[in-house]
C-alpha positions in Angstrom: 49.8 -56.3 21.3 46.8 -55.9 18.9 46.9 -55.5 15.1 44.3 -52.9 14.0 42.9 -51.9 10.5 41.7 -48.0 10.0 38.0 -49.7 11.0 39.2 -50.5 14.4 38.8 -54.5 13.7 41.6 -56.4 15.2 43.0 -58.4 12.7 45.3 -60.4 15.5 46.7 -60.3 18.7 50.0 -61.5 20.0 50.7 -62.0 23.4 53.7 -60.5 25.0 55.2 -61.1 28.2 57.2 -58.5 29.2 57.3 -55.1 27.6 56.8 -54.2 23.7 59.6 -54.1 22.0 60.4 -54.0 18.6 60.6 -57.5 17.4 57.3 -58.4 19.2 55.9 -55.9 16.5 58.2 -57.5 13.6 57.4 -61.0 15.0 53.9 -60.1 14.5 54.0 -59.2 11.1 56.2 -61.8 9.6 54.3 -64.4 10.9 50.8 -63.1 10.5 50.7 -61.8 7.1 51.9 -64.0 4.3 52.8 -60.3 2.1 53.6 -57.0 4.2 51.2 -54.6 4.9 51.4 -51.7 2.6 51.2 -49.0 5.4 52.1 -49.8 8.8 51.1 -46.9 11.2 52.8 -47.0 14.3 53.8 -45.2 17.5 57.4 -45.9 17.2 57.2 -46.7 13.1 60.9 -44.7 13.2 62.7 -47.7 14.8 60.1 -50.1 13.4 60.6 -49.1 9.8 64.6 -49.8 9.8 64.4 -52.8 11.8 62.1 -54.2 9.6 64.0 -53.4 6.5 66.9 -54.8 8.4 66.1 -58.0 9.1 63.1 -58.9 6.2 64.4 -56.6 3.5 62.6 -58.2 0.8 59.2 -58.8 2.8 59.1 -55.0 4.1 60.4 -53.8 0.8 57.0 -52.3 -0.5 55.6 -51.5 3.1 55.4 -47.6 4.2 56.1 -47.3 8.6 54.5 -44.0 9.6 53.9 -42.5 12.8 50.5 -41.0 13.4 49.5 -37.7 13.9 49.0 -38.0 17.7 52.4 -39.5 18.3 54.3 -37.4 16.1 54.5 -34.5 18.3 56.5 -36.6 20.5 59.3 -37.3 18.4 61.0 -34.0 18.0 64.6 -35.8 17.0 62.9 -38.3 14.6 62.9 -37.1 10.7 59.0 -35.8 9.2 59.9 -38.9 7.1 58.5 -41.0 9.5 55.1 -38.6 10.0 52.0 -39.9 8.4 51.3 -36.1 7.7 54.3 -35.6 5.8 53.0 -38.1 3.1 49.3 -36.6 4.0 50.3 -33.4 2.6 51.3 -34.9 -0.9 48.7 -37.6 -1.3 45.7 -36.0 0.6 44.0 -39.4 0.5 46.2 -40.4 3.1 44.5 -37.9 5.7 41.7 -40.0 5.5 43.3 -42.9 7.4 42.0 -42.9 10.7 45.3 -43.2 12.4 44.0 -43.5 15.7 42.1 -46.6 15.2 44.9 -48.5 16.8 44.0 -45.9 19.9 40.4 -46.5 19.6 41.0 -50.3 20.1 43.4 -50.4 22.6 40.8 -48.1 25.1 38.4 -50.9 24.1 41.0 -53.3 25.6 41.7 -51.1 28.6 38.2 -52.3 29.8 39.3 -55.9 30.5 42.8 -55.1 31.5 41.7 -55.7 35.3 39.8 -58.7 34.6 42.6 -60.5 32.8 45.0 -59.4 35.6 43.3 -62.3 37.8 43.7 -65.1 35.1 46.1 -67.3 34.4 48.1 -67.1 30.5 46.0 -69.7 29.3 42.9 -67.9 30.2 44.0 -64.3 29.8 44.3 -65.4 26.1 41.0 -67.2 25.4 39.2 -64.2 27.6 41.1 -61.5 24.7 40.1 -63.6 21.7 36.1 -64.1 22.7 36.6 -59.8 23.5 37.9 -59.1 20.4 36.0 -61.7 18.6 32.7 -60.0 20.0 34.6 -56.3 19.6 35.0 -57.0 15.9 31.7 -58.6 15.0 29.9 -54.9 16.6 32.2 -52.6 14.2 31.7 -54.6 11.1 28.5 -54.6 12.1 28.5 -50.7 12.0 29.9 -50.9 9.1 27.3 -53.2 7.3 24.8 -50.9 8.5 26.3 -47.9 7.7 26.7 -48.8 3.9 23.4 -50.2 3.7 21.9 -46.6 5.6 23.9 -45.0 2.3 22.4 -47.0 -0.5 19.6 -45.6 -2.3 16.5 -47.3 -3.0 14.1 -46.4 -6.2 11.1 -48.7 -7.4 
């Protein structure tokens, strides 16, 4: 499981070995951030959200769980409450997340899947962290270079 900003960079990555449930997610966050993320956009943010609250009340107590526009359509028995748009069509700031960046990253990661298939734990891990390590440096690279295209330079 991989922890993505709106930039696609992976902040971390935890290693799961069975399928993700919700306390890998929780797990992930407690122990990663030392505050709660403001927004946490997930796939399943409308068990996430509650569970969170449940068991870290105070830690999650500022900290917004929102589905993303792709996934929503999928929960047709979970309240708009838990729909990134909802809140997009108050604040429309917030439809400027990229909410898919999570996506992006994960089809980045879908190109090794094969090739950490053959490797042990041990190297499975260290083979993710030098992908992601390279992965990251190329988008904040984009970045750099996309503010830099935008400034304006006078004499």
């Amino acid at each position: 499981m991989a922890c993505w900003c709106s930039h696609s960079i992976c902040y971390r990555f935890h290693c799961i070995p069975v399928a993700e449930g919700r306390n890998d997610v929780f797990s992930a966050l407690v122990t990663c951030w030392p505050k709660a993320p403001e927004r946490v956009v997930y796939n399943f943010a409308c068990a996430l959200g509650p569970y969170c609250w449940t068991w870290e009340p105070e830690f999650f107590a500022d900290t917004q769980f929102v589905i993303d526009g792709f996934h929503s359509s999928g929960h047709t028995r979970c309240s708009t409450a838990s729909f990134l748009k909802t809140y997009a069509d108050v604040d429309p700031a917030l439809s400027k997340i990229n909410s898919s960046a999570a996506e992006c990253g994960n089809s980045g990661l879908a190109r090794i899947r094969k090739s950490i298939s053959y490797m042990g734990q041990e190297r499975a891990i260290l083979y993710c962290w030098a992908f992601l390590c390279i992965w990251n440096r190329q988008r904040i690279n984009a970045i750099i270079e996309k503010s830099q295209g935008s400034m304006v330079h006078t004499s």
